[in-house]
N, C-alpha and C positions, 0 to 999 in steps of 0.2 A: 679505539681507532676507527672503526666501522659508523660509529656515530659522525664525525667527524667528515668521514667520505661522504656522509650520505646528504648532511648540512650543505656538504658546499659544493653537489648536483645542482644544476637548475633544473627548475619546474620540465623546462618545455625537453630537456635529457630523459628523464624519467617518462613524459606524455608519450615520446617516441619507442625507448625500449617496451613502452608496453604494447602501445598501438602493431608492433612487427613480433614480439611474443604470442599474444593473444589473438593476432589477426592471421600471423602464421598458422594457429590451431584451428581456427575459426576454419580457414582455407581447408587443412585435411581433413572437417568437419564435414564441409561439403561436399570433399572428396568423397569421401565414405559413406554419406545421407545420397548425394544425387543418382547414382547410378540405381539404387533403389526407389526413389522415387520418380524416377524415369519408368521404371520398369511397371510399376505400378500405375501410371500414367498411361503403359502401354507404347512407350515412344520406339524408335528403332532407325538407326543410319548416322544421318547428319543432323535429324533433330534431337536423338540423344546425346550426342554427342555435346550438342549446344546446350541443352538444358543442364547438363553437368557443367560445361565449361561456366553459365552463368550461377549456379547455385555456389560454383567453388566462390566465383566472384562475392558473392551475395552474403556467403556468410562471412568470409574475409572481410570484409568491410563491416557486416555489422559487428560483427566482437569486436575489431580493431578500434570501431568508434565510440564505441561503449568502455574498452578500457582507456582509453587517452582520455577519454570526458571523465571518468573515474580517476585515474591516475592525477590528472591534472587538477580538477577538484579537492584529491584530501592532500595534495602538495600546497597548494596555494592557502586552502584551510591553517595546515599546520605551520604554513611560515607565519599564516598572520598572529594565530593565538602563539605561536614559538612554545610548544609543547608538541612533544613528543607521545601518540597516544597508544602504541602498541608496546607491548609489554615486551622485556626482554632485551 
């Protein structure tokens, strides 16, 4: 049954749930990375404050765009060959 659902997902369903999974994490990535390397930067006020707010940005975006170009890649891959290549 699960095969089934997963067949008749479009591509660009799947590009999105991943791009807001993995860009979600990506975001608390930064959350957690910047305030550290803030500090080690030495920043303090309103320019740390920004260099977090942009680092949250920064990695949000990069994971997000990296799993939709992934996601969307072995989707489009596997409709074309129509194999299924993970086990299980």
């Amino acid at each position: 049954m699960e095969e089934e659902l997963i067949d008749a997902v479009p591509c660009s369903s799947l590009a999105v749930d991943a791009i807001l999974r993995i860009g979600t994490a990506g975001a608390i990535w930064g959350l957690c990375a910047g305030p550290q390397l803030a500090r080690k930067r030495g920043l303090s006020g309103i320019t740390r404050a920004s260099f977090v707010a942009k680092s949250i940005g920064k990695y949000g975006f990069q994971c997000g765009l990296v799993a939709g170009v992934f996601s969307s890649t072995r989707c489009g891959i596997q409709r074309y060959r129509k194999q299924n290549d993970w086990m299980g």
